[in-house]
C-alpha positions as semicolon CSV with decimal commas, in nm:
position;residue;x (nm);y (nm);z (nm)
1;X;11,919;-3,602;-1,372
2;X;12,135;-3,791;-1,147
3;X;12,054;-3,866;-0,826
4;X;12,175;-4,018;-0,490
5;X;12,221;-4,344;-0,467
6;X;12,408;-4,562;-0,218
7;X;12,767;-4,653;-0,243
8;X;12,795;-4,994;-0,355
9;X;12,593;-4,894;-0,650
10;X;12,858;-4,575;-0,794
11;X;13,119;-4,808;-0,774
12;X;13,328;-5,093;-0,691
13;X;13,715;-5,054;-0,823
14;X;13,960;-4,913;-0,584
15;X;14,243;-4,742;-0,710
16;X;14,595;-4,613;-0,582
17;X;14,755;-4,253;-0,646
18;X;15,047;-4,027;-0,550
19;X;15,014;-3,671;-0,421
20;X;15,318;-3,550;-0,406
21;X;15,538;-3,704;-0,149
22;X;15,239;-3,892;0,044
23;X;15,115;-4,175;-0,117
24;X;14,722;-4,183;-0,085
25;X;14,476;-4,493;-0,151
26;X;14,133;-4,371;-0,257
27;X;13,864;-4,648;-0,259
28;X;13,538;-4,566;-0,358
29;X;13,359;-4,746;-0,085
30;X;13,533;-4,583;0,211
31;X;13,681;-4,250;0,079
32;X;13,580;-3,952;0,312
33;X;13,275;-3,766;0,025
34;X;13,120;-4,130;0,032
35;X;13,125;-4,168;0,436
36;X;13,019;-3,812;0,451
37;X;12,742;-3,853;0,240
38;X;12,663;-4,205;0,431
39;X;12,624;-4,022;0,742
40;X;12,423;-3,707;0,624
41;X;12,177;-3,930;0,465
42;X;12,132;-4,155;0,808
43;X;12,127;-3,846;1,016
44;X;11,885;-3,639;0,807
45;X;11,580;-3,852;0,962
46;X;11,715;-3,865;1,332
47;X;11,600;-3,642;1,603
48;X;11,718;-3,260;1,533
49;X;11,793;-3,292;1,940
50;X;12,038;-3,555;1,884
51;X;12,181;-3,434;1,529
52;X;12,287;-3,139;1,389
53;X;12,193;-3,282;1,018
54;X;11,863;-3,336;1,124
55;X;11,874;-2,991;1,282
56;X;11,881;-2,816;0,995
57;X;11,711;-3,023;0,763
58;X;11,367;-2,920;1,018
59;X;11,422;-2,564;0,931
60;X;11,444;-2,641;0,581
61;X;11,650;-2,542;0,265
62;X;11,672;-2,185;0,275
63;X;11,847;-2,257;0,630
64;X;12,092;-2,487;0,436
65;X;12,119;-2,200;0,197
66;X;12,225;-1,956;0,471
67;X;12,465;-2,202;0,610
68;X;12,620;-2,280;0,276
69;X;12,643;-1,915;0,243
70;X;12,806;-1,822;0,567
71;X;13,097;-2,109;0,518
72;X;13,151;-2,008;0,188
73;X;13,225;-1,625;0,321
74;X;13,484;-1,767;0,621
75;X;13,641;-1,981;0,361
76;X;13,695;-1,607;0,197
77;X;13,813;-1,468;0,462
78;X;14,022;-1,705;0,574
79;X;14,183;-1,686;0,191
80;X;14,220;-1,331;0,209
81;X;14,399;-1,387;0,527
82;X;14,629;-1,635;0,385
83;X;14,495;-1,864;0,676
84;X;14,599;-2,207;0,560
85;X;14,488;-2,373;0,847
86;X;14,164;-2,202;0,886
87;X;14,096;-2,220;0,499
88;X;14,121;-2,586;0,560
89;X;13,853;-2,607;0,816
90;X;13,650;-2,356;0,633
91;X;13,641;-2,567;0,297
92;X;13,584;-2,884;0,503
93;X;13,249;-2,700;0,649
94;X;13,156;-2,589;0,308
95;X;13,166;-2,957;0,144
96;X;12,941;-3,086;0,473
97;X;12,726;-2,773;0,407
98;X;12,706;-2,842;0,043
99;X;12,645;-3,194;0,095
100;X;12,345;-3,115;0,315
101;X;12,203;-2,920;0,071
102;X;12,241;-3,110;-0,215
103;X;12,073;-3,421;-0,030
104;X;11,815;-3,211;0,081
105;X;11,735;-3,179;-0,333
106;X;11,800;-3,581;-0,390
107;X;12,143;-3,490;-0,505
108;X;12,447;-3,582;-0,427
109;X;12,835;-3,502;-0,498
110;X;12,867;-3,771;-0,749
111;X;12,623;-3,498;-0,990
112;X;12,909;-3,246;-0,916
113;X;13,154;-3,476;-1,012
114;X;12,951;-3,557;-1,314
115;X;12,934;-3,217;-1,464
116;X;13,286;-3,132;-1,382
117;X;13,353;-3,462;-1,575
118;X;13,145;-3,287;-1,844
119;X;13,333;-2,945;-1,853
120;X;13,693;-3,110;-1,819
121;X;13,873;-3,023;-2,144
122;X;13,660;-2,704;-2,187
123;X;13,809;-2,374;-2,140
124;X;13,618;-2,226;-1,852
125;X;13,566;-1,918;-2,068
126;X;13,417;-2,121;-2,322
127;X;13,214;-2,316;-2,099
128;X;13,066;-1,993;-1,904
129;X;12,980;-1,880;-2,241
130;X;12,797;-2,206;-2,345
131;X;12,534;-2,142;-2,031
132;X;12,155;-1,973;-2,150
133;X;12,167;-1,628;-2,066
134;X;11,873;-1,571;-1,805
């Protein structure tokens, strides 16, 4: 299973796209998930007085859980309330929620990005169908 590991060793290309009308530069070093994780990992030891991270990481995973839980119902909302703006914010608290938890179980988003890597080309139906049935 893959696991975290620091940035220098995912990657070292950098590479140029266009979204739409706004050209963006993603480099694997510096893009925003990388930094993110970079800063959850640092904060996760600090004092939960001085950092949130660290916060929540004392009161343990099913805390992260919850949290994970609760964004994931305002990003909802805010969806159901055709709130761009606020679905925005909501999905950006979501990914740091997510992130949290996923370091918390030495993970990190390059898994995700693995497995959805792995189902790309595969009809979701067909995918969903691959899974064991519990």
């Amino acid at each position: 299973m893959p696991h975290w590991q620091p940035p220098e060793l995912r990657c070292a290309h950098r590479s140029a796209i266009d979204l739409g009308s706004a050209p963006y530069q993603t480099a694997c070093m510096t893009d925003s998930f990388t930094r993110l994780e970079q800063t959850i990992h640092a904060r996760r030891s600090a004092s939960p007085e001085e950092s949130y991270v660290a916060k929540l990481t004392a009161k343990g995973r099913g805390k992260m859980a919850q949290k994970l839980g609760e964004e994931a119902v305002e990003l909802v909302i805010a969806a159901m309330a055709d709130d761009k703006e606020e679905a925005v914010k909501e999905g950006a608290d979501l990914i740091f929620h997510l992130t949290i938890l996923l370091a918390d179980m030495g993970l990190s988003l390059d898994d995700i990005r693995a497995e959805l890597d792995r189902r790309e080309g595969v009809s979701g139906i067909t995918e969903k169908a691959s899974r064991p049935k519990n």
